[in-house]
DRENDREN-492531 format. One line per field, with one value per residue (C-alpha): residue in three letters; residue number from 1; y, x, z. Coordinates in steps of 0.5 Angstrom, whole numbers. Each point is the difference from the previous one (the first is absolute). Layout:
BEGIN
aa: [ALA; ...] $
i: [NUM; ...] $
c2: [Y; ...] $
c1: [X; ...] $
c3: [Z; ...] $
END
This chain:
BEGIN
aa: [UNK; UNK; UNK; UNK; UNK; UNK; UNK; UNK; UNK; UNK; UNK; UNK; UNK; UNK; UNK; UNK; UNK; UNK; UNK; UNK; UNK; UNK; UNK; UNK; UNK; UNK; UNK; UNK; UNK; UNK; UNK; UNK; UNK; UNK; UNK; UNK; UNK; UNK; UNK; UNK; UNK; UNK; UNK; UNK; UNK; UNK; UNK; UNK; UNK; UNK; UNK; UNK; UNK; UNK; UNK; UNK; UNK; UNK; UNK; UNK; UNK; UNK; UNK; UNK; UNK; UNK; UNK; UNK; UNK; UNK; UNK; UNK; UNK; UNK; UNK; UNK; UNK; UNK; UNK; UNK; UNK; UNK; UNK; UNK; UNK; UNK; UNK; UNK; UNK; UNK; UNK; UNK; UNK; UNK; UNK; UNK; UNK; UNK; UNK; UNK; UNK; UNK; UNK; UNK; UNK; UNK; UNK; UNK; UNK; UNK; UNK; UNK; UNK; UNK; UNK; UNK; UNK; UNK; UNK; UNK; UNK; UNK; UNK; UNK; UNK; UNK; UNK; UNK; UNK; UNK; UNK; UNK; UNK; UNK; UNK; UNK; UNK; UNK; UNK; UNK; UNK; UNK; UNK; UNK; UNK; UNK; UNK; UNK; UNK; UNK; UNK; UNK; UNK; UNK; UNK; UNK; UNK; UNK; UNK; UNK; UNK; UNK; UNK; UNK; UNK; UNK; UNK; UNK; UNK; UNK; UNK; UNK; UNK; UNK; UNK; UNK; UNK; UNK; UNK; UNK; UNK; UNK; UNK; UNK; UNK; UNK; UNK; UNK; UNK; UNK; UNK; UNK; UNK; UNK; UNK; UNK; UNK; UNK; UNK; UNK; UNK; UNK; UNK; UNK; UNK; UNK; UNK; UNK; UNK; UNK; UNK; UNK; UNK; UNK; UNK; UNK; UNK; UNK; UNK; UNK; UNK; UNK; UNK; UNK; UNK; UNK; UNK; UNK; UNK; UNK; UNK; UNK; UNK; UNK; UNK; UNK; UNK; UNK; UNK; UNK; UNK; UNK; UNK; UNK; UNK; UNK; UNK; UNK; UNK; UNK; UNK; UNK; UNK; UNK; UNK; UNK; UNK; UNK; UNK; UNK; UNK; UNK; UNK; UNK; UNK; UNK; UNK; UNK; UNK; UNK; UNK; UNK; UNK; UNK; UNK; UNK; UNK; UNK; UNK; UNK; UNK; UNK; UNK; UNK; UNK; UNK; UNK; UNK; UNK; UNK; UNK; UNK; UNK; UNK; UNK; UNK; UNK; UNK; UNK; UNK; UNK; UNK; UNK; UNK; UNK; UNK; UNK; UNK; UNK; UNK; UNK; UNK; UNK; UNK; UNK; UNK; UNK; UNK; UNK; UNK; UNK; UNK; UNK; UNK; UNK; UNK; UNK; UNK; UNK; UNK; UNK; UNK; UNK; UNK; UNK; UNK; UNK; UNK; UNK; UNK; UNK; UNK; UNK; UNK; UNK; UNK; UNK; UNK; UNK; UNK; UNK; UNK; UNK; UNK; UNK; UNK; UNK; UNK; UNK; UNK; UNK; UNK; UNK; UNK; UNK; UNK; UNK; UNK; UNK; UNK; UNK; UNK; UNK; UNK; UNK; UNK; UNK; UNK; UNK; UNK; UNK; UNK; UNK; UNK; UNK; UNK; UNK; UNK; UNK; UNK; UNK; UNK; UNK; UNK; UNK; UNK; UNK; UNK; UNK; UNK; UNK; UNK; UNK; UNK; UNK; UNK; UNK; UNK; UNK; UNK; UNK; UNK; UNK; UNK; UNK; UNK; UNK; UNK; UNK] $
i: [1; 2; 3; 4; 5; 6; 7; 8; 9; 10; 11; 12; 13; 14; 15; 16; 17; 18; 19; 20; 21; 22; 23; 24; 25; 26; 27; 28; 29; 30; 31; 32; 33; 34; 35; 36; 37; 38; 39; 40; 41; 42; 43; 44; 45; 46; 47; 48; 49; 50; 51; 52; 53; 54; 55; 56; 57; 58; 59; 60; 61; 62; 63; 64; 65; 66; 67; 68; 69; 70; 71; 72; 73; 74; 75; 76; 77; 78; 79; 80; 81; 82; 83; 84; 85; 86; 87; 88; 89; 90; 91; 92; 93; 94; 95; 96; 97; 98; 99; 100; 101; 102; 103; 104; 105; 106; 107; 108; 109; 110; 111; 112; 113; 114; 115; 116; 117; 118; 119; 120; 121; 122; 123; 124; 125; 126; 127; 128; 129; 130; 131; 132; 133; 134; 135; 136; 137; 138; 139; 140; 141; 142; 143; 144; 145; 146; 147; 148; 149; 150; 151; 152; 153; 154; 155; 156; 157; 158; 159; 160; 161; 162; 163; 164; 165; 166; 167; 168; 169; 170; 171; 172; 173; 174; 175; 176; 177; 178; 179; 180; 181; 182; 183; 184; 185; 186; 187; 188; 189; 190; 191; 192; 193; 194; 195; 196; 197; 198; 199; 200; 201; 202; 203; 204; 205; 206; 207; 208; 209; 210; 211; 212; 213; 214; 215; 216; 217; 218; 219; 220; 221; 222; 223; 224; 225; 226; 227; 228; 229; 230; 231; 232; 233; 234; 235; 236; 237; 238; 239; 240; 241; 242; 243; 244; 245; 246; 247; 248; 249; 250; 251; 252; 253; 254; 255; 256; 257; 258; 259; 260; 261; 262; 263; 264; 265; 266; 267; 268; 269; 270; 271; 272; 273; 274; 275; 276; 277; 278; 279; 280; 281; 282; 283; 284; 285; 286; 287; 288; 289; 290; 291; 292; 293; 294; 295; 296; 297; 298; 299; 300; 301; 302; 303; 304; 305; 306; 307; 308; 309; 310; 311; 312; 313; 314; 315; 316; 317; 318; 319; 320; 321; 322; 323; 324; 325; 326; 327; 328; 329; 330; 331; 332; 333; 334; 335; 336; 337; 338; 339; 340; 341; 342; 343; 344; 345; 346; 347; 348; 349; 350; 351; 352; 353; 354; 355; 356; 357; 358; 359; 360; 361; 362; 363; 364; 365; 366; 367; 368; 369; 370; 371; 372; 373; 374; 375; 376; 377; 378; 379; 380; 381; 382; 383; 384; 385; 386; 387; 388; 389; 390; 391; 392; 393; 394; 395; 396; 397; 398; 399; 400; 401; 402; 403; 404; 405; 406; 407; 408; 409; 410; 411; 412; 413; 414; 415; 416; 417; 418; 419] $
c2: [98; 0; -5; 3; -4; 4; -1; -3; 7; 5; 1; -3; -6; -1; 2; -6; -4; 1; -1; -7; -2; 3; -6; -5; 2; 0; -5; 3; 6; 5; 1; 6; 4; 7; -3; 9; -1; -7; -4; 2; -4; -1; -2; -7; -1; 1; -5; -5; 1; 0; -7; -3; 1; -5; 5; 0; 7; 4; 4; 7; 4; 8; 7; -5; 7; 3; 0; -5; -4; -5; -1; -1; -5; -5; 2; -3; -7; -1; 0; -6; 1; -2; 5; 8; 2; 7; 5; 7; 2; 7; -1; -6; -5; -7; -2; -6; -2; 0; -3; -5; -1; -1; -5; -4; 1; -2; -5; 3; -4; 5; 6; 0; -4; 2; 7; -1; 0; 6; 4; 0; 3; 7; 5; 5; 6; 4; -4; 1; 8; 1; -7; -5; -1; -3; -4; -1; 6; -5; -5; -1; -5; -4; 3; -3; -2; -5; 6; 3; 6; 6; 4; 5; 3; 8; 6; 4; -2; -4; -1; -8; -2; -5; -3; -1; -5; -4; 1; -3; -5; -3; 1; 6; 0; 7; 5; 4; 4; 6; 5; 3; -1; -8; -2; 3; -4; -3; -7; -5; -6; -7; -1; -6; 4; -6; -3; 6; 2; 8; 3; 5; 7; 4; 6; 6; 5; 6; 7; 7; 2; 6; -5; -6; 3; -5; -4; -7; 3; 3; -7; -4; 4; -1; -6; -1; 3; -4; -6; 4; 1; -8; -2; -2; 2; 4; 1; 6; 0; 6; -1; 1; 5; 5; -2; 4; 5; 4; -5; -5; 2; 2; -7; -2; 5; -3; -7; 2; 5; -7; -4; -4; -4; 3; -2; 2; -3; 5; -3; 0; -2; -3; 7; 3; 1; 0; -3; 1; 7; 1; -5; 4; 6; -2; -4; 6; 5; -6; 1; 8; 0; -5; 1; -2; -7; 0; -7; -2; -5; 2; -5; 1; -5; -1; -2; -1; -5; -4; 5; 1; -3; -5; 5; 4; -5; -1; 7; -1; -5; 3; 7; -5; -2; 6; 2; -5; 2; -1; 3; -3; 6; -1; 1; 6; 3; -1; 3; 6; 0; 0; 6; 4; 0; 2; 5; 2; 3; 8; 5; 4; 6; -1; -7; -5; -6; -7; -7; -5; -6; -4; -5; -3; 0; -1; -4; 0; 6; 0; 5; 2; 4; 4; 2; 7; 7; 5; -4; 7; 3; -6; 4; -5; 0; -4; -4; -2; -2; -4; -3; -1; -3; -4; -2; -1; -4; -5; -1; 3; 3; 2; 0; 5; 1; 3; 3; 3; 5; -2; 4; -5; 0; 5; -4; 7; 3; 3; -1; 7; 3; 0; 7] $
c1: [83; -7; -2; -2; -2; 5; 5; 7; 3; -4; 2; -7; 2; 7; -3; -4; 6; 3; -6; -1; 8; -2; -6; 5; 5; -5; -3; -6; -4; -6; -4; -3; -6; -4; -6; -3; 1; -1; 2; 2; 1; 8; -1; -3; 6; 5; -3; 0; 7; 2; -5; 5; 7; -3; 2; -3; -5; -3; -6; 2; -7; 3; -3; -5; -2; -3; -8; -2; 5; -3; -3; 7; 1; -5; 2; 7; -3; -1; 7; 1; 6; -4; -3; 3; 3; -3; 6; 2; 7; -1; -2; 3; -7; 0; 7; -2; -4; 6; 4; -3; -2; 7; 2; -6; 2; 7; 0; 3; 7; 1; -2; 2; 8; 6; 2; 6; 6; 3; -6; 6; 4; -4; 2; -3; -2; 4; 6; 0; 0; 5; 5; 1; 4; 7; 0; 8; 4; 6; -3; 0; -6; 0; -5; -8; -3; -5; -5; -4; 2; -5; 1; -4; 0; 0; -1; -3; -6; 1; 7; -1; -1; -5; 3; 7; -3; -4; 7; 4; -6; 0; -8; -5; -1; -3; -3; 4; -2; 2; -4; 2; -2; -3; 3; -5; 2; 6; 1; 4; 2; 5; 6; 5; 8; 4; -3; 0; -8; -1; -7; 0; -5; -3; -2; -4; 4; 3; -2; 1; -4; -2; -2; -4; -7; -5; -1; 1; 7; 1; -2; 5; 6; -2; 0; 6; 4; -3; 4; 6; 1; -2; 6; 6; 3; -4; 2; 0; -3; 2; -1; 6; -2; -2; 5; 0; -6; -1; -5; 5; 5; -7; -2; 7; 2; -7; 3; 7; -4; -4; 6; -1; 6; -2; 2; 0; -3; 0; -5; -1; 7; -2; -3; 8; 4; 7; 0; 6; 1; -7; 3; 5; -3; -6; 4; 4; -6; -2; 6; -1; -7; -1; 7; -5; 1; 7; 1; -7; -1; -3; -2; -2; -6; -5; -7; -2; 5; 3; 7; 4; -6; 5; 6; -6; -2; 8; 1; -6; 2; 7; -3; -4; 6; 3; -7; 1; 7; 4; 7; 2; 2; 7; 1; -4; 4; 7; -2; -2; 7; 2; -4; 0; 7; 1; -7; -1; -7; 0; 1; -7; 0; 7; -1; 2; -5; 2; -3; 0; -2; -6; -4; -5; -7; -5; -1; -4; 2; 7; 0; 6; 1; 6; 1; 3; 1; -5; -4; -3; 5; 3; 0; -5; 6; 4; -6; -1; 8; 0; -6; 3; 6; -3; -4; 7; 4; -6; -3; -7; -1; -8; -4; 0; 3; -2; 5; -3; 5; -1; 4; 3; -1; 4; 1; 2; -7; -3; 5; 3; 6; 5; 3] $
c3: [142; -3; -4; -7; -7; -5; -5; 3; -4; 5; 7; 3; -5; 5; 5; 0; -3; 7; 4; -4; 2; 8; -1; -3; 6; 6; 5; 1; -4; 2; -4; 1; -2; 1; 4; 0; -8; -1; -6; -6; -7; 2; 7; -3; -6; 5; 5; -5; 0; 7; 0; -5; 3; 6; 5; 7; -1; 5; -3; 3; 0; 2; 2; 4; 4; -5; -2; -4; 1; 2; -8; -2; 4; -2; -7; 2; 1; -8; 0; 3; 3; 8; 5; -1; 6; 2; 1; 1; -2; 1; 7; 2; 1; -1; 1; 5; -5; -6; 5; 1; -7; -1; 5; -3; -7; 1; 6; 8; -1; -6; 2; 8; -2; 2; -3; -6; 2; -3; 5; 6; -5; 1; 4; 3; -3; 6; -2; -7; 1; 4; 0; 3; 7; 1; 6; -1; -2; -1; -4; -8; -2; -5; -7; 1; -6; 3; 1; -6; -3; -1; -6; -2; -7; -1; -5; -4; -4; -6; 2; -2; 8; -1; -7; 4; 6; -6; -4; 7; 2; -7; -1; -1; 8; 0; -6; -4; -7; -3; 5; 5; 7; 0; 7; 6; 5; 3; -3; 4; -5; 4; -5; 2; -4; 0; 6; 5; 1; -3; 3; -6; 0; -5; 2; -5; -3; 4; -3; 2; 6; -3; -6; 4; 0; 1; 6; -2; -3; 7; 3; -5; 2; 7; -1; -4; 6; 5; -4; 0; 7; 1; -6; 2; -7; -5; -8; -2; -8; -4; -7; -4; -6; 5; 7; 6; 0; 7; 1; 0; 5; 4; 1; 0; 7; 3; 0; 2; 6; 2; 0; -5; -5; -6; -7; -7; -7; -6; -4; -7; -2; -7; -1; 1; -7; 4; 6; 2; -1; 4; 6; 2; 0; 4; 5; 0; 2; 5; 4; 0; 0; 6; 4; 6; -1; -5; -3; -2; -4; -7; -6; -7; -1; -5; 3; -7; -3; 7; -1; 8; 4; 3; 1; 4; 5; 0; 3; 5; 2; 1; 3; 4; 4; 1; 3; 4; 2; 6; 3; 7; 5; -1; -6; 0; 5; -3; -7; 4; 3; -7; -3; 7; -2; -7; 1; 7; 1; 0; 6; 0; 5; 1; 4; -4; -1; 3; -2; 5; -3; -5; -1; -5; 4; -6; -7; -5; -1; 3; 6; 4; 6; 1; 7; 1; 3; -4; -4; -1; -2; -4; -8; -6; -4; 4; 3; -8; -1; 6; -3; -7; 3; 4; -7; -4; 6; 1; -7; 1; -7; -1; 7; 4; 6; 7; 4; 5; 7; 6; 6; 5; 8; 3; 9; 2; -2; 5; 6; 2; -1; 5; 2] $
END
């Protein structure tokens, strides 16, 4: 954010707050200023605090393109922070000569080492979209908790997302306040819980599209679905004193279309006169509300006082696993003996519906492939109770499931009929 000299109680004075922990916290600062206007009085006040952290500083001298600019950039040489680098970040000039800036600053080893570990944990967006292959249909491995979890965090504005992360991370990591709308832009925060590596994502309150007007609301929500569809889990957070709004179940339909595991934080607890009424009401709405993804994991917390926030990252870890879920062939198939005998498909025109076998093809989301005769005339109704079934006989509570229809190859196709 901007560096502004302003009191601590103001949004500048948090903002700038948050920018002098960003300079405690990095290995490298670019200071930046405006080579068209030149300096102005703030710019020499902050670059007396950027000198005093001892940091490596790059003197970052922007809209180098413009006229006049050049006036600017002798005037950054009184800030004694070295020779300003002339750069364009509107037309993308003077990145070479950045680059290499930084690797003087900084020294080669540091910048061209090896990648972090957790960088192989990535997965390509192709695959976050649409699941993950099984190369063995039979078999069962064991949960993986090595890789980094990606979480994102949603919802409406001033639902308490940004206070939440600071609340679980146990420091004021991102900047919160009474108003509405502060977070613009997905923030990615690294976080041990108990010895597993989180990758938490902040991302900027989802209105109504009829509501979002302004371009920079418009390119913060684009923002923030991008990070969904990159997240593995994402905690949807709804504020408890006003629960379930249209937007609500809005944002939680995008995550489960997207395939994401998806769980649910009613916030503001410590707000709440009877909790255990309102509990049970809410989790009651949820399963009616969100039949989708029947059993999901919702937790009453409190960003504010630290209430619940274990039992929240309890259910994502659980939610996780069963994300990540799963079921041998075998056993899939002798369930499907057991419900094609209580609850055989319907016959549709007369012609009874015949299912052969199936088989889990995906995870992350789970998705199963029923192999059949008509997958087109195969009625929704009897496609969800197969899918809540399989729900129920298998522990997948709270994720969405795929299963998709496929007929099976008949050998005689094409041959001609014997007279």
């Amino acid at each position: 954010a901007g560096f502004e000299d302003a009191a601590a109680s103001t949004l500048p004075g948090r903002m700038r707050q948050q920018t002098e922990i960003a300079i405690r916290e990095a290995d490298l600062i670019f200071f930046t200023v405006d080579a068209r206007s030149g300096l102005m009085p703030d710019d020499r006040t902050f670059a007396d605090v950027v000198r005093k952290s001892g940091k490596p500083v790059v003197l970052v001298a922007n809209k180098a393109e413009a006229r006049g600019a050049q006036g600017g950039m002798l005037e950054a040489w009184e800030l004694g922070l070295g020779e300003p680098i002339p750069v364009s970040a509107e037309h993308g000039q003077g990145m070479p000569d950045l680059r290499d800036a930084v690797v003087e600053a900084l020294g080669e080893e540091r910048v061209f080492g090896e990648d972090d570990e957790e960088d192989s944990g990535e997965i390509a967006a192709s695959e976050v979209l649409i699941g993950e292959d099984i190369a063995d249909p039979d078999a069962e491995p064991a949960y993986d908790d090595t890789k980094p979890l990606r979480i994102a965090v949603v919802g409406r504005p001033n639902a308490g997302k940004s206070t939440l992360i600071n609340a679980l991370i146990g420091e004021e990591r991102l900047l919160t306040g009474p108003e509405a709308g502060i977070t613009r832009d997905s923030i990615s925060v690294d976080w041990d819980w108990r010895g597993r590596r989180i990758k938490l994502f902040d991302t900027a309150g989802m209105r109504r599209k009829s509501k979002v007007q302004e371009k920079l609301e418009k390119l913060s929500v684009q923002d923030g679905l991008r990070a969904i569809r990159f997240a593995e889990i994402v905690i949807i957070v709804l504020d408890a004193t006003i629960p379930f709004e249209k937007q609500d179940l809005q944002i939680a339909d995008l995550i489960i279309r997207e395939g994401r595991a998806p769980v649910i934080a009613f916030n503001k607890w410590d707000l709440i006169d009877n909790p255990q009424e309102l509990l049970a009401e809410l989790r009651e709405k949820t399963e009616r509300l969100l039949p989708q993804v029947r059993g999901i994991q919702a937790v009453p917390v409190s960003a504010e006082t630290g209430r619940g926030l274990d039992k929240l990252m309890e259910s994502v870890i659980k939610t996780h696993k069963v994300w990540n879920s799963r079921v041998s062939t075998g056993k899939l198939n002798r369930w499907l003996e057991g419900i094609l005998a209580h609850h055989p498909p319907p016959a549709v025109a007369g012609r009874r519906l015949k299912i052969k076998y199936v088989t889990q093809a995906k995870t992350r989301p789970p998705g199963f492939v029923v192999s059949c005769s008509r997958p087109d005339a195969m009625p929704q109704s009897y496609v969800r109770y197969l899918t809540n079934s399989l729900r129920e006989a298998f522990d997948m509570p709270g994720v969405p499931i795929r299963m998709a229809l496929r007929t099976s190859d008949n050998p005689f196709a094409g041959r001609a009929k014997k007279r």
